[in-house]
N, C-alpha and C positions, 0 to 999 in steps of 0.2 A: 508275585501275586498281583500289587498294582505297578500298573507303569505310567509315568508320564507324559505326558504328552502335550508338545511343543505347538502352540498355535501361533501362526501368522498371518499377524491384521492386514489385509491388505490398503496400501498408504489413501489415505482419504483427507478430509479437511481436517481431522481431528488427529492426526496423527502432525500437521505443521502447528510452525511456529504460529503460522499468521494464515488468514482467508484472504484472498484479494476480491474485490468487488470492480475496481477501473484501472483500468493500467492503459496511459498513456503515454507515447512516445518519438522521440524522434534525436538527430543523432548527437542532441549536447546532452537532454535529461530525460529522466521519466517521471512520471508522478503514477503515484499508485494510492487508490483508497483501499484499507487494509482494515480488518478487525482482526480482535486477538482473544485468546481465552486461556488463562491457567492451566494446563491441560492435568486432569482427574481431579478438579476442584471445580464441583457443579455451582457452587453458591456464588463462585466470581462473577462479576458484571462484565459484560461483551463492549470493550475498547475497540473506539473506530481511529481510526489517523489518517489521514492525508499527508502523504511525503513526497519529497522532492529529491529525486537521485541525480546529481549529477555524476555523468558518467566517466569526466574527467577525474581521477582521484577516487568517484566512487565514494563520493561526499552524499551523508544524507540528512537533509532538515528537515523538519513538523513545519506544515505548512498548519496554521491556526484559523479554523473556520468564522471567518465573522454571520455569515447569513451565505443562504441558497434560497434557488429557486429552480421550479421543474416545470417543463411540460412533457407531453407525452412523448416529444423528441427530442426535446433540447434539454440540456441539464446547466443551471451558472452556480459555480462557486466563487463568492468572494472572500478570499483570504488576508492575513495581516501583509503577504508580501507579492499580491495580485489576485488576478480576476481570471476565473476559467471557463471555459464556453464549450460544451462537446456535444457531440450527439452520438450513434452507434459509430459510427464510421469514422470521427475526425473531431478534431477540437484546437483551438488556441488557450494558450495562457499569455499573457497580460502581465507584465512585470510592474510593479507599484512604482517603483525608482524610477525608472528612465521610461517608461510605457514602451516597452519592445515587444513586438508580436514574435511569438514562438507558434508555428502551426505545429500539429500534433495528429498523430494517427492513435486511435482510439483500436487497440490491439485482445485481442482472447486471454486471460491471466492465466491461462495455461502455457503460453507463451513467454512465458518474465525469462531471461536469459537468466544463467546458474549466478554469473557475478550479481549483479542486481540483487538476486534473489536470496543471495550470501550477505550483502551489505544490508540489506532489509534486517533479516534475520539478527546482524552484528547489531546494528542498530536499537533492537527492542530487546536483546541480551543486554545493552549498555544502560537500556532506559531502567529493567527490573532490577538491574545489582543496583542503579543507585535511590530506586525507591526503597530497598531493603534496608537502607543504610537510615 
């Protein structure tokens, strides 16, 4: 009399772990600015991060926002472990320690390769079990 019936969401932002907003790259690291949201918990607040993937090892750190500034082309982030410069197209980071220029292609976050995009995901699984704790 009834039946069931099996719906499929088709995969959208809300079905990931995480939204990407900037993903940049080139072939030591990536940085990516990322929000995140509890997913079926409307009342959670929207978590931003800026991370630093490096690709060797697939190592990934919270880069720590000190202050930004924008224009209509240019975007700078200054953070606890450098200074980042982008526009649509291209950007450098700014290493705090040694002042090393990294140039950077400023890439579609539809484009994050799967590993990257696995280590991202490891990453904020490792952040939530130990805020649970």
């Amino acid at each position: 009399m009834f039946g069931v019936i099996r719906v499929t969401l088709p995969e959208t932002d809300m079905n990931k772990n995480f939204h990407c907003h900037s993903f940049l790259d080139n072939q030591t690291f990536a940085i990516l600015e990322i929000s995140t949201k509890q997913p079926f918990v409307n009342i959670t607040p929207i978590s931003y991060y800026w991370l630093l993937v490096h690709k060797h090892g697939l190592c990934v750190c919270e880069l720590h926002m000190n202050s930004r500034d924008d224009s209509a082309s240019v975007h700078e982030r200054f953070f606890d472990m450098g200074y980042l410069k982008y526009d649509a197209s291209t950007g450098v980071f700014i290493t705090q320690e040694n002042n090393q220029l990294h140039p950077l292609h400023n890439i579609n976050c539809s484009e994050i390769p799967e590993n990257i995009r696995l280590a991202v995901e490891n990453y904020l699984s490792q952040i939530i079990s130990l805020s649970a704790k």
